[in-house]
C-alpha positions in Angstrom: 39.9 167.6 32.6 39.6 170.9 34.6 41.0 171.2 37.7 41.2 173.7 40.3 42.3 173.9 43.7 40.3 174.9 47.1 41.6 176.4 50.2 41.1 178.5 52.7 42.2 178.9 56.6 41.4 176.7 59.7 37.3 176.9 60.4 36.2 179.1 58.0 34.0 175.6 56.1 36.7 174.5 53.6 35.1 171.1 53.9 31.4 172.4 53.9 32.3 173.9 50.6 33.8 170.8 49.5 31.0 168.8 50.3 28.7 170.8 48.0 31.2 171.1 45.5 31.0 167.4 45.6 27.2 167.3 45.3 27.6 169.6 42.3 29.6 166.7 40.5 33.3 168.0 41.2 36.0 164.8 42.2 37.4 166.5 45.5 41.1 165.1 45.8 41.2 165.9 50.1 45.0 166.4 51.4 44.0 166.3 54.3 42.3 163.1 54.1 45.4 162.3 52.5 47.4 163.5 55.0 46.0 161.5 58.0 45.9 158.0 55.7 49.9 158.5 55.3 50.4 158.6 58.8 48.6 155.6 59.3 50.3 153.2 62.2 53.4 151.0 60.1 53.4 154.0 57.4 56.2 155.1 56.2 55.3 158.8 56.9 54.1 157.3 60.2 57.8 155.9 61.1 59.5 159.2 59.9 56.9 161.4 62.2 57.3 159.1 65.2 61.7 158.6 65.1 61.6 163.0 64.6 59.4 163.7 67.7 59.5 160.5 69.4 56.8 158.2 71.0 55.1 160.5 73.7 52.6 161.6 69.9 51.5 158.2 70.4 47.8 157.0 71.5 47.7 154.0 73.6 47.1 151.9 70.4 50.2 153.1 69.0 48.7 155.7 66.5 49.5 159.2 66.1 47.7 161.4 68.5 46.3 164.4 66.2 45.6 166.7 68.9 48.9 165.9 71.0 50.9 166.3 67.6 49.4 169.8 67.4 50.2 170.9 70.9 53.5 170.3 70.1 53.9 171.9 65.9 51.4 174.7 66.3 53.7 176.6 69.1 56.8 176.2 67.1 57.0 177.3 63.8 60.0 175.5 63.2 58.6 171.8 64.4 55.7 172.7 62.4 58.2 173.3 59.1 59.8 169.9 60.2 56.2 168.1 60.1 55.5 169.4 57.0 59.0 168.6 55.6 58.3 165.3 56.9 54.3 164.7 55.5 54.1 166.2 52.5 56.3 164.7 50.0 54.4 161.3 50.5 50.7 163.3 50.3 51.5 165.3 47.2 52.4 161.5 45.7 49.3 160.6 46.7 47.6 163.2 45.0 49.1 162.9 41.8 48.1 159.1 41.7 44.7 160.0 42.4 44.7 163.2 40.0 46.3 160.9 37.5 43.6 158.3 37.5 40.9 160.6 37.3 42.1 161.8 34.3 42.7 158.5 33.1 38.6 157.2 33.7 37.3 160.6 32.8 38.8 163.2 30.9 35.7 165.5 31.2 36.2 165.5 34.7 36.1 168.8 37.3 39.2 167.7 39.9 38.9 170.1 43.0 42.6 170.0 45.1 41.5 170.3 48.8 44.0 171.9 50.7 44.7 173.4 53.5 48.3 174.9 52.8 48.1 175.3 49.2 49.4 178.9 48.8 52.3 177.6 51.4 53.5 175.0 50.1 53.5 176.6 46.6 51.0 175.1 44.8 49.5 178.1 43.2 52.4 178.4 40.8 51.2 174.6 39.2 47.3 175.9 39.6 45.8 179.3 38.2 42.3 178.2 39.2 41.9 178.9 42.9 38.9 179.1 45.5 39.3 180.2 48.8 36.8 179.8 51.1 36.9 183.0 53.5 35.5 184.3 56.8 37.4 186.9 58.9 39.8 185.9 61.9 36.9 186.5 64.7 34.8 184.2 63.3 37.7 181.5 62.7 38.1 182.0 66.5 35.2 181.2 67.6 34.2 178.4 65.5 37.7 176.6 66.3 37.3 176.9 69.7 33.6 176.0 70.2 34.4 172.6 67.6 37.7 171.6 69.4 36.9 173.1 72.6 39.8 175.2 72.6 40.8 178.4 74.7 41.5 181.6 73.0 45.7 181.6 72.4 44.9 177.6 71.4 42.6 179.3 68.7 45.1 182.0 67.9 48.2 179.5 67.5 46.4 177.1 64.8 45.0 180.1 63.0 48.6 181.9 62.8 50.5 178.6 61.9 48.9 179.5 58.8 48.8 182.6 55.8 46.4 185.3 57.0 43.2 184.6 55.9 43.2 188.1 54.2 46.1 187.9 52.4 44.2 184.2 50.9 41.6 186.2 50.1 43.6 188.8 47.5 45.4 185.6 46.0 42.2 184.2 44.8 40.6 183.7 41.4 37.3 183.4 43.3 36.0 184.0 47.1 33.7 181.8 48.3 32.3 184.1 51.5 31.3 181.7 54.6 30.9 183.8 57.0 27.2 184.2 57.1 24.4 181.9 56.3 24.8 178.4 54.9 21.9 178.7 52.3 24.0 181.7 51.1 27.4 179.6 50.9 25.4 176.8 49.2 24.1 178.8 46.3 27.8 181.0 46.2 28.7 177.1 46.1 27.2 176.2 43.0 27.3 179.3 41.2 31.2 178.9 41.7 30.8 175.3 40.2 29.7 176.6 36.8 31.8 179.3 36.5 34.9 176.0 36.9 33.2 174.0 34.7 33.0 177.1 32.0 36.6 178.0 33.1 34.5 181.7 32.8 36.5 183.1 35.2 35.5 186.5 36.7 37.9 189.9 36.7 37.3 190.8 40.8 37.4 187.5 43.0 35.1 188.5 45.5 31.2 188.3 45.7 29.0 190.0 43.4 
């Protein structure tokens, strides 16, 4: 099995990428999907976030309110430590049972690790394979606040709560450029497909 993992930074197509990464054949294991299944109402994750920051995250139906949570962790770098602290122990278990049966079904298989936070939480030291999906900081602006009609320092705060996109970029074994034209990112897309499935990994990241 061949597995790599996928990041990138908020709005710059992660999950467009994915998508055709899927289409190409890969198994995408989402931690973000992940992520918002573990916090389910009744959860265990769900009952940890809700005693730490208390029932005003709530919805009226008693779930966790996604964009009320992130007023609240994307201002503070500390709450947002705290979430993590909180979330991510019970997604990465979640990923290694889904990585695990995978493997088990088909040992051919290419395994793409979605996520968001990868080179923050450490996972680049367990995966040598990396994709990051790029486009530059003013374009991450304006496609975050146009899709969660945001204002500007809304933006700013989500894009900062994470690794600068550039500094993504020079981690990479390959850079999947989305800041231009879809058509373009689609063939990138699959060209970057073979070159996993080879595991004929270029010297220089970036684009040819």
């Amino acid at each position: 099995m061949i597995t790599a993992g996928l990041t990138g930074g908020i709005a710059t197509g992660k999950s467009t990428v994915a998508g055709f990464l899927a289409e190409a054949g890969a198994d995408i294991i989402d931690a973000d999907k992940i992520a918002r299944h573990v916090v389910q109402k009744g959860k265990p994750a769900w009952r940890a976030v809700l005693d730490h920051f208390g029932k005003e995250i709530l919805d009226a139906g008693g779930d966790i309110d996604r964009r009320r949570l992130g007023d609240i962790v994307f201002r503070s770098p500390e709450k947002k430590a705290t979430l993590d602290r909180i979330v991510h122990p019970y997604v990465f278990e979640e990923m290694t049972a889904a990585e695990s049966a995978i493997r088990a079904e088909r040992p051919d298989a290419v395994v793409i690790l979605d996520v968001p936070l990868l080179f923050e939480v450490g996972m680049d030291g367990r995966i040598s394979e990396i994709i990051v999906v790029y486009a530059p900081e003013h374009i991450q602006i304006e496609r975050l606040m146009a899709r969660n009609d945001l204002s500007t320092d809304d933006a700013l705060a989500r894009i900062r709560s994470q690794m600068d996109i550039e500094e993504k970029r020079k981690r990479a074994a390959i850079v999947i450029d989305n800041s231009g034209d879809l058509e373009r990112t689609k063939a990138r897309t699959m060209a970057v497909y073979g070159i996993v499935r080879t595991a004929d990994y270029p010297d220089d990241a970036d684009e040819p």
